[in-house]
N, C-alpha and C positions, 0 to 999 in steps of 0.2 A: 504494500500500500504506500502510494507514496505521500508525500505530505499534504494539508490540505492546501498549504498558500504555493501560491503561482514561483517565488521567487525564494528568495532567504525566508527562513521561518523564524519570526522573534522568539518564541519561546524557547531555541534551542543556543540562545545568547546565553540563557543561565549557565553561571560558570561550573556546576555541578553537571550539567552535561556538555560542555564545552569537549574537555578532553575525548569524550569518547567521537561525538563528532567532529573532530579534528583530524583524530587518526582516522576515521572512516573517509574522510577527503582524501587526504593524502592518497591512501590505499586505493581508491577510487580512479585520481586522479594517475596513479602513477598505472592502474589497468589499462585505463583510457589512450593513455600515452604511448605505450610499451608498442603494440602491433602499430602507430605510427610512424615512430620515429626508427624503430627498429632495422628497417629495410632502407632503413635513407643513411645509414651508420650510425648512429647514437645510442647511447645507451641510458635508462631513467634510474638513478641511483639511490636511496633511501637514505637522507644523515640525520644526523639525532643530536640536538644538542643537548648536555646533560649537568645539573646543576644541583646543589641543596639548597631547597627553598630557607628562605629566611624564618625564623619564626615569629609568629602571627602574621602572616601571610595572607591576606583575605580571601584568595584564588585558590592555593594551593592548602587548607587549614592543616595544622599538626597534631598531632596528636598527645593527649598529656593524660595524667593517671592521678589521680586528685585524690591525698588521703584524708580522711577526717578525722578530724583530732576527738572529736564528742567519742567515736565509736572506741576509744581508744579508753577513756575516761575513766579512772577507778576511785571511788568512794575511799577517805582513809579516816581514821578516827583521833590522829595526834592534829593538834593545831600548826600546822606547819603551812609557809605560805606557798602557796598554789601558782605553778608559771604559766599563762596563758599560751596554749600551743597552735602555731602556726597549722593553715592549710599548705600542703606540700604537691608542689603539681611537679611535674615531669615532662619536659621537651623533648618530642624525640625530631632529629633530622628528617625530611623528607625528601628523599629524592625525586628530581622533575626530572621527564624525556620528553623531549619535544621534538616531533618531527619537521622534516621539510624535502623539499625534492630537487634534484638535480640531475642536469642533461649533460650527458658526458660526452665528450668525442671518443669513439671508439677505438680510433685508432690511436693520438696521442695519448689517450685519457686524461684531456684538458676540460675543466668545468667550462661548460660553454653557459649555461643560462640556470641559474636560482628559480627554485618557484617558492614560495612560502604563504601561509594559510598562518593573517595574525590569530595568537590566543590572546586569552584578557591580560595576562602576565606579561604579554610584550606593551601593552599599553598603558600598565601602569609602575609606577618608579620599584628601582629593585634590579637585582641579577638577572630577572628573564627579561628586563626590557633593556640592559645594557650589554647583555651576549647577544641581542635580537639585534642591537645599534650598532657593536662590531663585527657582525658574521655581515649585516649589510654592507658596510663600509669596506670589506675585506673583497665582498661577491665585486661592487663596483673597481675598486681597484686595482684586481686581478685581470679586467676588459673583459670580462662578463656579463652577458644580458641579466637583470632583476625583474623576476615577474611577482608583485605581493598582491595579494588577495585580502581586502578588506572588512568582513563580514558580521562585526560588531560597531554598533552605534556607540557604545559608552566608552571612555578611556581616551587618554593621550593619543596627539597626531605622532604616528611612528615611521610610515611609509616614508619612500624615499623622498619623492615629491613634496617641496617646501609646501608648506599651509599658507603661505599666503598667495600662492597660485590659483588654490582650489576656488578665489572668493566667488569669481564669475561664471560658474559651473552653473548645470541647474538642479534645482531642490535635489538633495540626496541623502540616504540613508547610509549606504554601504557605497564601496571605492572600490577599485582597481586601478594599480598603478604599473608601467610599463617604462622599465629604463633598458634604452640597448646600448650595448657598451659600442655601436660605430655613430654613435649620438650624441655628442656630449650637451649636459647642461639643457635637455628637452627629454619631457615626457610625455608617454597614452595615459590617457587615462579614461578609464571607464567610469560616469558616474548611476549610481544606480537606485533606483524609489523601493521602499517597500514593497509597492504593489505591481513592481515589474518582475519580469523571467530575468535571469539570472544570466549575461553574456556570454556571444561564442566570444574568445577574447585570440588574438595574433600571440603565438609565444616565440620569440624571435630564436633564431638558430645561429649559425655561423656565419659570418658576411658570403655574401651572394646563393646562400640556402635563403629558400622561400619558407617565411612560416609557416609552423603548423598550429590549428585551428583546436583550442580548447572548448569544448561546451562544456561552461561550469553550472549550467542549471544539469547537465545529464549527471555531472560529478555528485552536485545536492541531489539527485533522484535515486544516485546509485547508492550511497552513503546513508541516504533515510532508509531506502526499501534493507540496506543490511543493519541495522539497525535497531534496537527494541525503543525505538522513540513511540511509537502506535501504540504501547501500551505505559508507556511511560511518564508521558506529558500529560498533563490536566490542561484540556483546550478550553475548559470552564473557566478556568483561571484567568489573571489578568498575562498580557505579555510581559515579558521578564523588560525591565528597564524602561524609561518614561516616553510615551507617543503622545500625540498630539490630540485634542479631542477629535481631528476629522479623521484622523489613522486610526485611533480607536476604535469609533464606530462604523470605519470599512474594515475591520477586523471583526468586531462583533459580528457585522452583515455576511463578510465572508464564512465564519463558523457556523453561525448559525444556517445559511446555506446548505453547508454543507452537512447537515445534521450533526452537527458535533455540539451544539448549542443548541437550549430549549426557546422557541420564538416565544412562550409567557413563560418565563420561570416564574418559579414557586414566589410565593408574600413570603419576608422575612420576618 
């Protein structure tokens, strides 16, 4: 089943299901790609960037073991003065894997072109947005094409593409951004609405290869349909993160359309 909304699905912003649809992009993304580019020489290569999150980390939470002192408490019968005991929690490290994709030349096995699918962690301050700012800076510096994929409203401008570019765009929700390393200093940019499909976007290859043709709404159809989001999300619910009252209510109208919503819900 695939999702109900035409393009990006907000509810799948929440950063508790982030990671899983991330990796299912990717995955998605690098099936898509593989019998493309395959026969042209290239190859689609899977990296991982890998970090410990910080702790209280809002994206990534830690885990802690929290003892109570009450439970602990003994009755004593000498007048002796009593220490107040501390609550004792426990940080543990969490390790992040983040993936991303990369087109190799076959034959030198030179990275020809970055793809990357931001997480919330690249958008907000911290190790995953400052590994996310040098693995970019490394992709362009190398003379490598950058393909970022922008699919969260909330959080810091991270993409390559300066923010003060973007002002003349029109209305948008989610970005795509396109650096090719025989370009310097100009970008693609795809900008994209809520309630659009989701771009074929050009992912640039090696000077004088023609690009090959990403459809990233097939990527978001292949990555939901493998997916336990259909049982997982509450489309009763509001969208994860703040819309507009007109997005709203073409959200409501969408769901409820599609029977996922009750057209009179119950009196509170």
């Amino acid at each position: 089943m695939p999702s109900p909304f035409p393009g990006m699905d907000p509810y799948l912003e929440n950063p508790s299901l982030w990671p899983n649809l991330h990796l299912l992009l990717i995955t998605a993304a690098n099936a898509i790609l593989k019998p493309l580019l395959r026969p042209r020489g290239y190859l689609v290569s899977l990296g991982e960037r890998v970090w410990i999150s910080e702790p209280g980390r809002p994206v990534y939470p830690d885990v802690a073991i929290i003892e109570n002192p009450r439970a602990k408490a003994r009755p004593t019968a000498t007048a002796v003065l009593e220490i107040d005991e501390p609550v004792r929690v426990r940080v543990f490290d969490v390790e992040v894997r983040e993936p991303y994709l990369e087109i190799i030349d076959a034959q030198g096995g030179r990275l020809v072109t970055g793809i990357e699918f931001l997480s919330p962690i690249n958008k907000s301050s911290g190790t995953g947005r400052e590994l996310y700012r040098r693995k970019q800076k490394e992709t362009l510096s190398a003379g490598a094409n950058l393909v970022e994929v922008d699919l969260l409203r909330r959080g810091r401008h991270t993409i390559a593409v300066p923010e003060h570019l973007l002002g003349d765009l029109p209305p948008w929700d989610y970005l795509v951004s396109i650096a090719r390393a025989t370009i310097r200093n100009e970008f693609e940019v795809y900008p994209i609405a809520l309630a659009s499909r989701l771009p074929r976007i050009r992912v640039p290859l090696k000077a004088g290869d023609e690009d090959v043709v990403l459809d990233l709404q097939a990527v978001m159809d292949r990555a939901y349909d493998d997916s336990p989001f259909e049982d997982r999300v509450d489309y009763h619910a509001k969208p994860y993160g703040r819309l507009s009252a007109k997005k709203t209510a073409w959200c409501d109208k969408l769901l409820t359309d599609k029977g996922l919503r009750n057209r009179n819900p119950p009196l509170s």
